[in-house]
C-alpha positions in Angstrom: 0.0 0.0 0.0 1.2 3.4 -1.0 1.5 6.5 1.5 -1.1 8.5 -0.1 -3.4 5.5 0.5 -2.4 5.1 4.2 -2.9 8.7 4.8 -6.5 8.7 2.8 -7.6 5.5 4.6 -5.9 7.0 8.2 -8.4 10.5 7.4 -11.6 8.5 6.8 -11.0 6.5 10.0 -10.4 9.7 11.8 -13.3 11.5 10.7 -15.5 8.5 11.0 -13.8 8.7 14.8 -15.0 12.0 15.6 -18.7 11.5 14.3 -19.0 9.0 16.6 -17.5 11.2 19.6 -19.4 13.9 19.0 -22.9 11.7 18.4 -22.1 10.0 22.0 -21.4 13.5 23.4 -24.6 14.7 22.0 -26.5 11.8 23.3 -25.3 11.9 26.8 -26.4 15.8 26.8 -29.8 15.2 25.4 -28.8 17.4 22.6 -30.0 15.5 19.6 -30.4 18.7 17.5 -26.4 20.0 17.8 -25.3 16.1 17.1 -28.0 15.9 13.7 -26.0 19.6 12.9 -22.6 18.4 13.9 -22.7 15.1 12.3 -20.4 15.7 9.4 -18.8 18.8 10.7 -15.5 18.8 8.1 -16.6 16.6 5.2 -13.6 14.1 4.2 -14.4 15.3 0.5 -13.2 19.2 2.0 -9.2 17.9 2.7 -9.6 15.6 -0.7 -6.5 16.7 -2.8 -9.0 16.0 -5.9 -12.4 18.1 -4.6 -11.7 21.6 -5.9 -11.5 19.9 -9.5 -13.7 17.0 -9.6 -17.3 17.0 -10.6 -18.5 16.9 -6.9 -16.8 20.1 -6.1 -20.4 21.8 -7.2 -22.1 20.1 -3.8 -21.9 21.4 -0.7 -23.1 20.4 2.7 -25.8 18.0 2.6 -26.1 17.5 -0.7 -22.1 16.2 -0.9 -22.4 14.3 2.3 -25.2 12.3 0.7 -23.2 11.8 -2.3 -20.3 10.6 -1.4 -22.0 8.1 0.8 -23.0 7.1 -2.3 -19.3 5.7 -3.4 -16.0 4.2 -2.5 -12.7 4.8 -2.3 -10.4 1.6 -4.3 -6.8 1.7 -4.6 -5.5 0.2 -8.2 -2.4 -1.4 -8.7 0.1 -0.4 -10.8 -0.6 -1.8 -14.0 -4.7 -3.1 -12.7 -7.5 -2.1 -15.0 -10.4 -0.4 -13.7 -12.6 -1.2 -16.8 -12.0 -2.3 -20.3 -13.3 -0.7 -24.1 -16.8 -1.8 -24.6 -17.3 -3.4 -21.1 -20.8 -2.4 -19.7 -20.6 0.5 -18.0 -21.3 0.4 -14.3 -19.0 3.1 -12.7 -17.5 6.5 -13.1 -14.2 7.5 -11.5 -12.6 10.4 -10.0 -8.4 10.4 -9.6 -7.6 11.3 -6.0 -4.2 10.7 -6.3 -1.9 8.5 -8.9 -2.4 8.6 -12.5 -4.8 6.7 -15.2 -3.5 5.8 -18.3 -6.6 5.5 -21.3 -5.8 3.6 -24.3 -7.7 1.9 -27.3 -6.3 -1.6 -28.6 -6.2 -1.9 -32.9 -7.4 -4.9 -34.4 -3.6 -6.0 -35.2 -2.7 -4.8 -31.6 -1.2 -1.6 -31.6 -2.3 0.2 -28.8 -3.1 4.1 -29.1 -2.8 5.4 -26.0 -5.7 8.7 -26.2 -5.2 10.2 -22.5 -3.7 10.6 -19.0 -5.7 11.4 -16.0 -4.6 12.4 -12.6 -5.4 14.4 -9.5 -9.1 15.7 -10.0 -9.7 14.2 -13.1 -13.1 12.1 -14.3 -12.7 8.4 -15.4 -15.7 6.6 -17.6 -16.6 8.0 -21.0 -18.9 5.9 -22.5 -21.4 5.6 -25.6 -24.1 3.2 -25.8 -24.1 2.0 -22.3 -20.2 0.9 -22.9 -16.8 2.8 -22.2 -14.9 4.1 -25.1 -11.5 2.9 -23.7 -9.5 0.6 -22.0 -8.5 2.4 -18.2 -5.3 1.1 -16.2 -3.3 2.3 -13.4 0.5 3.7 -14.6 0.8 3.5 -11.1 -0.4 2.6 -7.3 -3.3 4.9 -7.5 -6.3 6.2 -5.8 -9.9 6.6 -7.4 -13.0 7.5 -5.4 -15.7 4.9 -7.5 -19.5 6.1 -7.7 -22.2 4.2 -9.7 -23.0 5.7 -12.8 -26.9 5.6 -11.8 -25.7 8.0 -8.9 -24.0 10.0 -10.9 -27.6 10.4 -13.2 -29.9 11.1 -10.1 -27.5 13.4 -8.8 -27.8 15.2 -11.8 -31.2 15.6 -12.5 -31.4 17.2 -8.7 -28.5 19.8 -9.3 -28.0 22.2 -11.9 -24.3 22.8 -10.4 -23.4 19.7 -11.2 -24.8 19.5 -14.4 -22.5 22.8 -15.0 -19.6 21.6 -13.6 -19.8 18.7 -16.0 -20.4 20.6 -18.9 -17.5 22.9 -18.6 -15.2 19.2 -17.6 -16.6 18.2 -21.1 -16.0 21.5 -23.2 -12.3 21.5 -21.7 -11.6 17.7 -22.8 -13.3 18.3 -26.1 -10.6 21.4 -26.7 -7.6 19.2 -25.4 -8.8 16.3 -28.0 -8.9 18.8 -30.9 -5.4 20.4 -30.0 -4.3 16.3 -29.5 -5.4 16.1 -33.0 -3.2 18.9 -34.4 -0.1 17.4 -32.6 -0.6 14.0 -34.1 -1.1 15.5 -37.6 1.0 18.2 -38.2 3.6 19.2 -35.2 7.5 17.7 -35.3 8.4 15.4 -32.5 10.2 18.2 -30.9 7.3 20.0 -31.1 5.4 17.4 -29.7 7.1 17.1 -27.1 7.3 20.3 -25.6 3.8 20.9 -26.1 3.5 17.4 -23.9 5.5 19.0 -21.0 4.1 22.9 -21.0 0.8 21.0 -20.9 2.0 18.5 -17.5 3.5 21.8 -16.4 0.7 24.1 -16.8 -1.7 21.6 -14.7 0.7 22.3 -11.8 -0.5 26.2 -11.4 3.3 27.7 -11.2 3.3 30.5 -13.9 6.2 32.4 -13.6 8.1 30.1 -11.0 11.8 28.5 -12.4 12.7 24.9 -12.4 9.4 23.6 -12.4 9.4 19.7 -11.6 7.0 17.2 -13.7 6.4 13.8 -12.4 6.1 11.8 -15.4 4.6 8.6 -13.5 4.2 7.3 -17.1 7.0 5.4 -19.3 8.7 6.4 -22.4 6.7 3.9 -24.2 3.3 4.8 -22.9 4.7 8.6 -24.1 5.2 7.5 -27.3 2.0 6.0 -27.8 0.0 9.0 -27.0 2.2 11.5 -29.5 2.8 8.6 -32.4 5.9 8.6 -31.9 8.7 5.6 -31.4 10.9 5.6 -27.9 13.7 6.3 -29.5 12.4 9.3 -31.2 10.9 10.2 -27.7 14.0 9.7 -25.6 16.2 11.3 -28.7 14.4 14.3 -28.1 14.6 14.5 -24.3 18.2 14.4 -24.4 17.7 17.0 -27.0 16.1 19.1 -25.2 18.0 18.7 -22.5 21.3 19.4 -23.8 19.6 22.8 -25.0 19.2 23.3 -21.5 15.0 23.8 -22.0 15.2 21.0 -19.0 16.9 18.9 -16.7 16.5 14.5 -16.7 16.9 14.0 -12.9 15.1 10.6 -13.4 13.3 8.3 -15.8 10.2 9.9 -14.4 10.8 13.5 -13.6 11.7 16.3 -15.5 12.8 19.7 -14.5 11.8 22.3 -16.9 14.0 24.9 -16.5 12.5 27.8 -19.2 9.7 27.5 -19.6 9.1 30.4 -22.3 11.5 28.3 -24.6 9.8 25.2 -24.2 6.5 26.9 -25.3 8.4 28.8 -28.2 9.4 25.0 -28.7 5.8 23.5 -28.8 4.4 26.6 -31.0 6.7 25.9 -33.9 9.0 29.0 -33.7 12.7 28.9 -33.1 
């Protein structure tokens, strides 16, 4: 077991802790009303590292109580699948911490991998009652699960959520149409510092210097989401790298250290 699912199990045991001390409290003060108020006084869902982003950031007090009663927290494996391409779908998934890697399978078995999803991020496209995609872990990772029937009711009773989803959607459908113009018509250099501005712009530190990527993901799995082949991928690292654009302190970090070159880089101009 990872520490991030030590420390997310060891906060839902505390919370659940303090309900209970603060029900028995109530009870032995014959205040029932306080206890009723005080039951949930610091949601789990408020210290999630995932809330502010996920879908169920929209909910608040009762209404996200209710719903995340609704789910589960699962920890996947490195390399365990949550769901398969054209499975029934049953669940929809929110990244609390870790990374999902989403990839389609070709009839002669090439695999296309189409996405990465992390911290915040939703799990479970589907069409036709069946997901679009085969889901894994690219490593030990944490997903809060909720049934897709939830997900539905939920829905149909807020109007926040239904917004919050719609703007999720409208954001992916812009990063699959910019994916498309990097498979078609950018260089490999190109593609590849458009791949890290994009890790680096998730992390929210415009303007800061050596900023650090985790790239939880392999070379391989990188090549397969820019069509590219690992050597191409790793030539082009050490390119950049010996431009001094970034620093290779691991196989799965990278520090970029300007940031205005890599996104003169990604943009096609010299």
């Amino acid at each position: 077991m990872t520490y991030e699912a030590m420390d997310v199990q060891e906060n839902l045991l505390r919370n659940d802790a303090e309900i209970l001390e603060d029900t028995v409290t109530a009870f032995r003060s014959g205040s029932n009303m306080p206890a009723r108020k005080r039951l949930y006084p610091v949601s789990p869902c408020d210290s999630c590292a995932a809330h502010k982003k996920a879908i169920c950031s929209s909910l608040e007090g009762q209404a996200l109580d209710r719903f995340r009663t609704k789910g589960r927290t699962r920890i996947i494996k490195v390399g365990e699948p949550l769901f398969f391409e054209s499975e029934d779908i049953r669940y929809f998934y929110t990244v609390i911490s870790g990374e999902v890697r989403l990839c389609n399978i070709l009839e002669d078995g090439r695999r296309q991998v189409v996405g990465f999803r992390s911290c915040g991020d939703k799990v479970g496209e589907h069409f036709g009652g069946k997901y679009l995609y085969d889901a894994e872990a690219v490593c030990d990772t944490i997903v809060c699960q909720f049934p897709v029937r939830e997900l539905e009711m939920q829905m149909q009773q807020s109007p926040e959520m239904r917004a919050k989803l719609m703007k999720i959607m409208q954001e992916e459908i812009s990063e699959l149409q910019q994916h498309t113009i990097l498979l078609g018509r950018k260089t490999p250099i190109e593609k590849i510092a458009t791949f890290l501005k994009n890790r680096a712009s998730k992390l929210n530190l415009v303007g800061e210097e050596n900023i650090e990527i985790s790239l939880s993901m392999g070379r391989s799995d990188i090549a397969d989401y820019l069509g590219l082949t690992v050597e191409t991928v790793s030539r082009t690292i050490s390119k950049l790298k010996a431009e001094k654009v970034i620093d290779v302190p691991s196989a799965h970090a990278v520090v970029v250290r300007d940031i205005q070159q890599l996104a003169v880089l990604a943009d096609g101009k010299k």
